[in-house]
C-alpha positions in Angstrom: -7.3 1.2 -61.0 -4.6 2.8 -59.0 -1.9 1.5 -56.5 -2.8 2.3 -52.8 -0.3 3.3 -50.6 -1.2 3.3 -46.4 1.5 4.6 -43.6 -0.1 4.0 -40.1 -3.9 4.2 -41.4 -3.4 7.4 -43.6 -4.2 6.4 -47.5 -3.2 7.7 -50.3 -2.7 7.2 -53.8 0.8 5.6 -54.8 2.2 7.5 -57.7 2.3 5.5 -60.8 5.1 6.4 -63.7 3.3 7.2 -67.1 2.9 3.7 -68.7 2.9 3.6 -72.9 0.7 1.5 -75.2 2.0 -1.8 -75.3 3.0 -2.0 -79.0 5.0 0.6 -79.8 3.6 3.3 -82.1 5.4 2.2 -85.6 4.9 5.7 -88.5 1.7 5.7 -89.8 2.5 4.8 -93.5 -0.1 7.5 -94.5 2.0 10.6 -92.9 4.6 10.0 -95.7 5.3 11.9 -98.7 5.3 10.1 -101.8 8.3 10.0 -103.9 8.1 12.6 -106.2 5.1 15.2 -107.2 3.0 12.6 -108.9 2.3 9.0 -107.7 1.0 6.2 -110.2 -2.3 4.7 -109.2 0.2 1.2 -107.7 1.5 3.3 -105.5 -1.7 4.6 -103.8 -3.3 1.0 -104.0 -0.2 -0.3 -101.7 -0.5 3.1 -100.0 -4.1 2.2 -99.2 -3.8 -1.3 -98.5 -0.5 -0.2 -95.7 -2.9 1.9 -93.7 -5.6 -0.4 -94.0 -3.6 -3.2 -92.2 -2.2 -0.6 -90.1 -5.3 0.2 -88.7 -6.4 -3.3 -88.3 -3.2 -3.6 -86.7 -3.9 -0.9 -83.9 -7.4 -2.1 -83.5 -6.2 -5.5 -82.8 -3.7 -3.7 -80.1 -6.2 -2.4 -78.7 -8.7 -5.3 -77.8 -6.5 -7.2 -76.2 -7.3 -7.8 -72.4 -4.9 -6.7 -69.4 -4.3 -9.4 -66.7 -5.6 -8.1 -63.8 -4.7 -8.7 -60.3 -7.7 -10.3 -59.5 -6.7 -12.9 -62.4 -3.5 -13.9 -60.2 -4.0 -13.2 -57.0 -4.1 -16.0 -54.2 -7.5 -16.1 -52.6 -8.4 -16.0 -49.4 -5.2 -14.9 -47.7 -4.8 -16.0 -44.4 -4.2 -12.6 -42.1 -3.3 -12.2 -38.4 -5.2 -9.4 -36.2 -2.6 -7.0 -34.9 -2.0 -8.4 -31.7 -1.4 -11.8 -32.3 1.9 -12.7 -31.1 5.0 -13.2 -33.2 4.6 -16.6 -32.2 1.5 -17.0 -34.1 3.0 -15.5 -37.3 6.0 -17.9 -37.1 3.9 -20.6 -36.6 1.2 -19.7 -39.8 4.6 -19.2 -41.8 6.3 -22.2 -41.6 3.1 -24.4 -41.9 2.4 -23.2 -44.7 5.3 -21.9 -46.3 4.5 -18.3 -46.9 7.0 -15.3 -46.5 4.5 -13.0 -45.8 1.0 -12.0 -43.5 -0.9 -9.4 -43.6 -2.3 -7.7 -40.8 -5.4 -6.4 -40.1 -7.3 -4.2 -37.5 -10.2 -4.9 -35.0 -12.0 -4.1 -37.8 -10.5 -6.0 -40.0 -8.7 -3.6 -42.3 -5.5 -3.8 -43.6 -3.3 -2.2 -40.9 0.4 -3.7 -41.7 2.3 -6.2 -42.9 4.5 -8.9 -41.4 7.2 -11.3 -43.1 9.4 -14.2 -42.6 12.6 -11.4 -42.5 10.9 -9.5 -40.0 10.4 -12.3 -37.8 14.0 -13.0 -38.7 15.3 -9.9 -37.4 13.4 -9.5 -34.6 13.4 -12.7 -32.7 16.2 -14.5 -34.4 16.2 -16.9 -31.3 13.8 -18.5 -33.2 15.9 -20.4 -35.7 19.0 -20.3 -33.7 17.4 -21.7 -30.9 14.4 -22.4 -31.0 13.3 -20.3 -28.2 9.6 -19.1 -28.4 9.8 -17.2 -24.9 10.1 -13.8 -26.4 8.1 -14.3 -29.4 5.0 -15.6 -27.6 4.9 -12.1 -25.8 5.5 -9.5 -28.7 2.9 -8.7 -31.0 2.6 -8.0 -34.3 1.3 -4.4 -33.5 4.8 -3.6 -32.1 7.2 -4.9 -35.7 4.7 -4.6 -38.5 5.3 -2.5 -41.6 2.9 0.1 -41.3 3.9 1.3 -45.1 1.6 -0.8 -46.9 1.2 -0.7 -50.6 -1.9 -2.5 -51.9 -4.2 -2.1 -55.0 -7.3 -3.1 -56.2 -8.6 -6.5 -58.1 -9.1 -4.4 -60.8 -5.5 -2.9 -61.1 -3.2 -4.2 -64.2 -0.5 -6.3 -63.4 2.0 -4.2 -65.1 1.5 -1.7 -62.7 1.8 -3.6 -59.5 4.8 -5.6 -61.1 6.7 -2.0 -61.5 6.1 -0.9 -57.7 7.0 -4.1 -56.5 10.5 -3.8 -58.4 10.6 0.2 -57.9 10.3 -0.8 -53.8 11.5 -4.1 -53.8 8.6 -5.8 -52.3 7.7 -9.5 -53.0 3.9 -9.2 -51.7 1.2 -6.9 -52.3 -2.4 -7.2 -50.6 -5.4 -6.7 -52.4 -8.2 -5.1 -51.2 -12.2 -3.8 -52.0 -13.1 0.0 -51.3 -13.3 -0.6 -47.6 -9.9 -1.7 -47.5 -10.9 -5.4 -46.9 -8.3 -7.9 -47.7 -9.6 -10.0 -51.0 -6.7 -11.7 -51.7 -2.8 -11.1 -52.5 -0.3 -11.3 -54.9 3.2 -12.6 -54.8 6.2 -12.6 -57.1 5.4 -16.1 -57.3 2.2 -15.4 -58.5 3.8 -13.4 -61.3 6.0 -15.8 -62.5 3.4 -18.4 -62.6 1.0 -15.9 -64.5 4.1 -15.3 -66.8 4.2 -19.2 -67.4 0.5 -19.6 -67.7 -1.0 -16.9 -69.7 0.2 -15.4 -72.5 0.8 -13.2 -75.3 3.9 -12.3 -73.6 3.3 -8.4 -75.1 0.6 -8.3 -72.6 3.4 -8.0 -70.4 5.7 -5.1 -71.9 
């Protein structure tokens, strides 16, 4: 499944670099020559028996399951309507330790996201002084991200790993058809998957 990209409501599909197979594709021992015009009846049993495990080889490479997002992802994910205030964000974050919100519509699609940077930036007086004046009258609506990159349950996680590096995001919703947030996936979610599941080549 592919990577969803969303800028103020508009969707499209995010533009995914060609990925390889994950084991490289070694020379097929069979598209060799043999040495010389005539081969001795060793050499095509060794011939035979190279391709053979070759091809076990490759079908082997082939059955082996890609983590998915939905086999990582954090579910449910708490989200915030659009206009909750600032204050309510700050609040949900520091309670419970996350870095990030997403933010959803009256209809409860994903509209935006907010993080603990944003809310940083924009009301520093915050931390610096614990002021909550101004951030109990913004809303989300005005700061959000509106560039939203989200995929599917069904999407590998080799593909939303590269787009988070490629845009140097840490979060990345995930959503069902109606974009309906299902759950979402963190580089801490990564690393823990990293720890948790191998073979590592399922990663590569």
């Amino acid at each position: 499944m592919s990577i969803i990209l969303a800028v103020n409501g508009v969707v499209e599909t995010y533009p995914i670099k060609p990925v390889g197979p994950r084991n490289g594709r070694a020379e097929s021992v069979g598209e060799r020559e043999p040495h010389g015009q005539q081969s001795s009846s060793l050499d095509r049993s060794v011939l035979a028996a190279q391709t053979a495990y070759q091809q076990q080889s490759n079908e082997r490479a082939q059955l082996k399951p890609a983590i998915l997002a939905r086999d990582l992802m954090s579910a449910p994910v708490l989200s915030l309507p659009s206009d909750s205030t600032l204050l309510d964000a700050w609040t949900n974050m520091s309670e419970r330790g996350f870095h990030h919100i997403p933010v959803t519509s009256m209809h409860d699609t994903l509209v935006g996201m907010v993080s603990y940077r944003d809310l940083l930036h924009h009301v520093p007086e915050l931390i610096k002084a614990a002021d909550t004046r101004q951030a109990s009258r913004r809303r989300l609506a005005e700061i959000m991200t509106s560039r939203v990159i989200s995929a599917t349950a069904e999407t590998e996680i080799r593909e939303i790993a590269r787009v988070m590096l490629d845009e140097g995001i840490h979060a990345v919703p995930i959503v069902d058809h109606n974009r309906r947030l299902v759950g979402i996936l963190a580089a801490q979610d990564l690393l823990r998957g990293i720890a948790n599941h191998g073979p590592l080549e399922l990663w590569t």
